[in-house]
C-alpha positions, 0 to 999 in steps of 0.5 A: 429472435434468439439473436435480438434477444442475446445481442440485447442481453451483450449489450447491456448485461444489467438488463432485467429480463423485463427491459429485454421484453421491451425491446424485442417486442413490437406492438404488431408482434408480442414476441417471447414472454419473459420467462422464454426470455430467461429461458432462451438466455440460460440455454446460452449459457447466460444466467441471472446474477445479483450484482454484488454490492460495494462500497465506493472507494475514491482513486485518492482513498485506493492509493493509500490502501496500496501505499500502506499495504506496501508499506507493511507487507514485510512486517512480522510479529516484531513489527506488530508488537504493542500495537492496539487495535481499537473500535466501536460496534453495534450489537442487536439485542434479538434476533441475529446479532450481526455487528455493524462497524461504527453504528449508533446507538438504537433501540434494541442494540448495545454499542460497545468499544474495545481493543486489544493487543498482541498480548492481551484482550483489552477492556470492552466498554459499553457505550449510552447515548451518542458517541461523540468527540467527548465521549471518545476523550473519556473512553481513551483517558479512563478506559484505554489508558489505564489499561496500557500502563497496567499491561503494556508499559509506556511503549505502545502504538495506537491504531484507530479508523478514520472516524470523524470523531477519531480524527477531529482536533480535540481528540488529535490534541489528547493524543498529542498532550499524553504523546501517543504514537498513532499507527498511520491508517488508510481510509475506507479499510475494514478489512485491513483492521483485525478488529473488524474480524475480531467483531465476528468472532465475538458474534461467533461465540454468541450465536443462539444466545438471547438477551432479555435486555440491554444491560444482560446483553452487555454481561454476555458480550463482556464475558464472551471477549474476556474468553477469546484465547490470544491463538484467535490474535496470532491467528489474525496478526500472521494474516495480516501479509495475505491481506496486504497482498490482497490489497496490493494484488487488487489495485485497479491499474490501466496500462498506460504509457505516460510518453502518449507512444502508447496507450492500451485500453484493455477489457479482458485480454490484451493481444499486440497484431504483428506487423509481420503477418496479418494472421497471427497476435503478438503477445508481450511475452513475445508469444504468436497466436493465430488471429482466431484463438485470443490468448488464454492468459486474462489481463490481470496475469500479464505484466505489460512493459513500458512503451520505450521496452516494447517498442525496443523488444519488437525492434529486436524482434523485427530486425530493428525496424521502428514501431509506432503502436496506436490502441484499440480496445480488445474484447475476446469471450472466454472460448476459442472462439472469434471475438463477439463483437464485429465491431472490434478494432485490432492494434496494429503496427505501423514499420518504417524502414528507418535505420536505429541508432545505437550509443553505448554508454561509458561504464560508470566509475567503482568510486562513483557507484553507491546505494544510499539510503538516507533515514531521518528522524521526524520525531521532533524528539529535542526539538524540531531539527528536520528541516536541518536535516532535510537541507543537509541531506538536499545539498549532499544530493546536489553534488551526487552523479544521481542516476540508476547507473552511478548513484541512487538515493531512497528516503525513509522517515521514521519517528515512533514504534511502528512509524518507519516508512519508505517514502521514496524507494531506490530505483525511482529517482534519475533527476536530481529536482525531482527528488529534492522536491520529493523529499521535501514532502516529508514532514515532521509528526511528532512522537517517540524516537525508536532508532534501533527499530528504523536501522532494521527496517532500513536493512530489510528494504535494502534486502527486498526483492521488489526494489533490491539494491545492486550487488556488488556496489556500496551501500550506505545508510545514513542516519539524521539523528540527534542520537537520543533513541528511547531504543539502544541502536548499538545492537542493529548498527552492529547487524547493518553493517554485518550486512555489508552496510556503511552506516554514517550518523548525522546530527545537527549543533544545538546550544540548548540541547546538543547532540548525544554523540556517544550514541551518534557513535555507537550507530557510526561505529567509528568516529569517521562516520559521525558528521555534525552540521556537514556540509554538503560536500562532506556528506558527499565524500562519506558516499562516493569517494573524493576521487569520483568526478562525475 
């Protein structure tokens, strides 16, 4: 009976220990009562558990959490500056005042809005009746906006959810009308938003206080944010790398091969079955285990390469035979013990005897070799020019010898505070099409120009360590630019090229509202890396020299 009843339990976790009673009874024989059930089951070490509850969150909405998590895992208290960081919350008035991001007004509630930045706390404004569109408008106008110029100048990001209310056209035409910079935001993500925590810590300083009515309740939390020192934002804004971490660190990925050579379909732990003996596991850190201890490292430590790195691997390690994997799924409990289930099927190797062939690749030129960063401007800053520079930069790819051993190209957009984003790094590009069709993506977004604030993130993501640039190569930053940057770039051109950077400017003719070519000048440094409307070839021999012929 212990038997049927684990078996059932294995078999469906989510089983009550009514469900369980059900199926091992009969009508001829009763069987254990519930409670033996649950005791039986504690005795093996299974225990009741609550499932913890989570909200659902699209495969659409998971990869733009991770997208942004890597977009900001490197910025500091420099990159976070004159942000705002703005919400809405709901206050019980009795009882335990537990904020609910986003609630509606209720009886026995205050919904307020607020924001701050790394700076100062910003206004808290209350808010009667429905939220809506309009309502939001007349927050924004007559709350915030006033507030930003009295405290934070002209230059400043606004960060906000994606609310409907937030997003919808009417506001989206506010923002565009007073030319506000909006910082990018990921749906479905509280708690990448310092406000949220903020919120807490609002509901922290009133824990124990009581309200007799709204309009006191309102004089308690407007008191209690205007006491909240700036450490409490430090604080949150040094977090905010461990919580791109987090995110990034949580990211559901199946270790799939998109060549179809191989396909690992992993539960707990993944073990490979060596093809040289049948007694022993072949991990892919090139570790043997005996086919009766799983390996004790779970799947989420192991980092599982591509098919073509396997199969290369295992060819070396086995005197280089070829290998054909086919999967099976793997499940091993958390002891030393044999798999559960008998049903298990392990990976095996199939070995042929057929003979590998090597070729060696001629080494690429010095003079073809570059890593090249193209940054443009999307900003629509003098009018619309990013198709130009798309098209400039499109052409100068055509003729590049792209490949991870010659030439590299990477993309990164920028417009306002806080708007520089890499949208295709370094090493993923080997075609040419491909890329192009990439690039081609990018659309204009209005807003600011901050070109001095773009080189230095460009200079940190040649620097980074999980797409580093190759040493002892060139490197080049070009910079699309009709050169009228709200920011002095003069200072982090300067540091680029400190680094070891060629950094070419390139603009684009206009009649009506011509390039600003002494600051094209200052981000060049000399008037050989200024090219206005270039050709494709132009921009090509600024990258590799003339000579290269690949």
């Amino acid at each position: 009976m212990d038997r049927n009843i684990l078996h059932a339990c294995r078999e469906d976790p989510r089983r009550t220990s009514t469900d369980i009673h059900v199926s091992v009874t009969s009508p001829n024989d009763p069987g254990p009562s519930r409670r033996t059930i649950r005791r039986r089951l504690q005795v093996a070490g299974l225990h009741g558990r609550r499932p913890v509850k989570k909200p659902f969150v699209s495969l659409k909405n998971r990869k733009a959490r991770v997208e942004w998590a890597k977009q900001h895992l490197s910025w500091g208290p420099r990159e976070w500056a004159n942000h705002i960081w703005s919400d809405e919350s709901k206050f019980k008035l009795f009882g335990t005042d537990v904020p609910m991001s986003d609630g509606k007004n209720g009886g026995g509630s205050v919904v307020v809005w607020g924001c701050f930045s790394d700076t100062f706390m910003g206004p808290l404004k209350r808010i009667v009746g429905t939220m809506d569109r309009y309502v939001y408008e007349d927050i924004l106008e007559n709350t915030m906006r006033p507030w930003t110029r009295a405290n934070l100048g002209r230059s400043w990001v606004f960060q906000q959810d994606n609310d409907p209310k937030h997003t919808s056209g009417h506001v989206a035409n506010w923002f565009r009308c007073r030319r506000v910079d909006l910082l990018e935001w990921p749906s479905q993500s509280p708690d990448l938003n310092l406000i949220e925590h903020m919120w807490k810590e609002l509901e922290r300083r009133l824990n124990g206080i009581r309200a007799s009515n709204a309009n006191q309740k309102f004089a308690q939390l407007e008191a209690a944010w205007k006491s909240i020192p700036m450490t409490v934002v430090q604080t949150l804004l040094d977090s905010m790398p461990r919580r791109c971490h987090a995110v990034i660190d949580a990211k559901d990925t199946q270790p799939t091969d998109l060549s179809g050579q191989l396909v690992c379909s992993v539960q707990k732990y993944i073990s490979f079955f060596s093809a040289k003996s049948d007694s022993s596991f072949w991990h892919p850190t090139g570790t043997f285990f005996p086919t009766t201890t799983p390996s004790p490292r779970p799947a989420s430590t192991i980092e599982l390469p591509p098919a073509e790195k396997l199969k290369q691997e295992m060819a070396t390690a086995y005197n280089g035979k070829d290998f054909m994997v086919r999967s099976r799924s793997l499940l091993f409990s958390n002891t030393d013990e044999p798999p559960i289930s008998s049903t298990i099927m392990l990976m095996k190797l199939l070995t042929t005897t057929r003979p590998t062939t090597t070729t060696t690749k001629a080494p690429v030129p010095r003079n073809c070799a570059a890593d090249v960063f193209f940054l443009v401007d999307l900003s629509q800053g003098t009018g619309d020019k990013s198709q130009q520079y798309l098209d400039i930069a499109a052409s100068a790819i055509s003729t590049l010898p792209i490949s991870q051993e010659a030439v590299r190209v990477g993309l990164i957009s920028y417009s306002g505070h806080g708007q520089t984003h890499v949208r295709v790094f370094l090493d993923k590009h080997n075609d040419k099409e491909k890329l192009i069709e990439e690039m081609f993506l990018m659309q204009s977004h209005g807003g600011t120009t901050r070109t001095a604030d773009a080189i230095r993130y460009a200079v940190k993501i040649f620097e980074a360590k999980a797409h580093p640039a190759r040493k002892n190569v060139k490197k080049v930053l070009v910079v699309f630019t009709d050169g009228y940057s709200q920011d002095n770039p003069k200072e982090s051109a300067r540091a680029a090229r400190a680094n070891g950077l060629q950094v070419v400017a390139v603009a684009v003719k206009d009649k009506v509202a011509p390039p600003d070519e002494e600051q094209l000048l200052v981000i060049g440094g000399n008037l050989n890396n200024v090219l206005i409307s270039p050709s494709g070839r132009q921009l090509r021999d600024k990258i590799v020299e003339a000579q290269c012929r690949l």
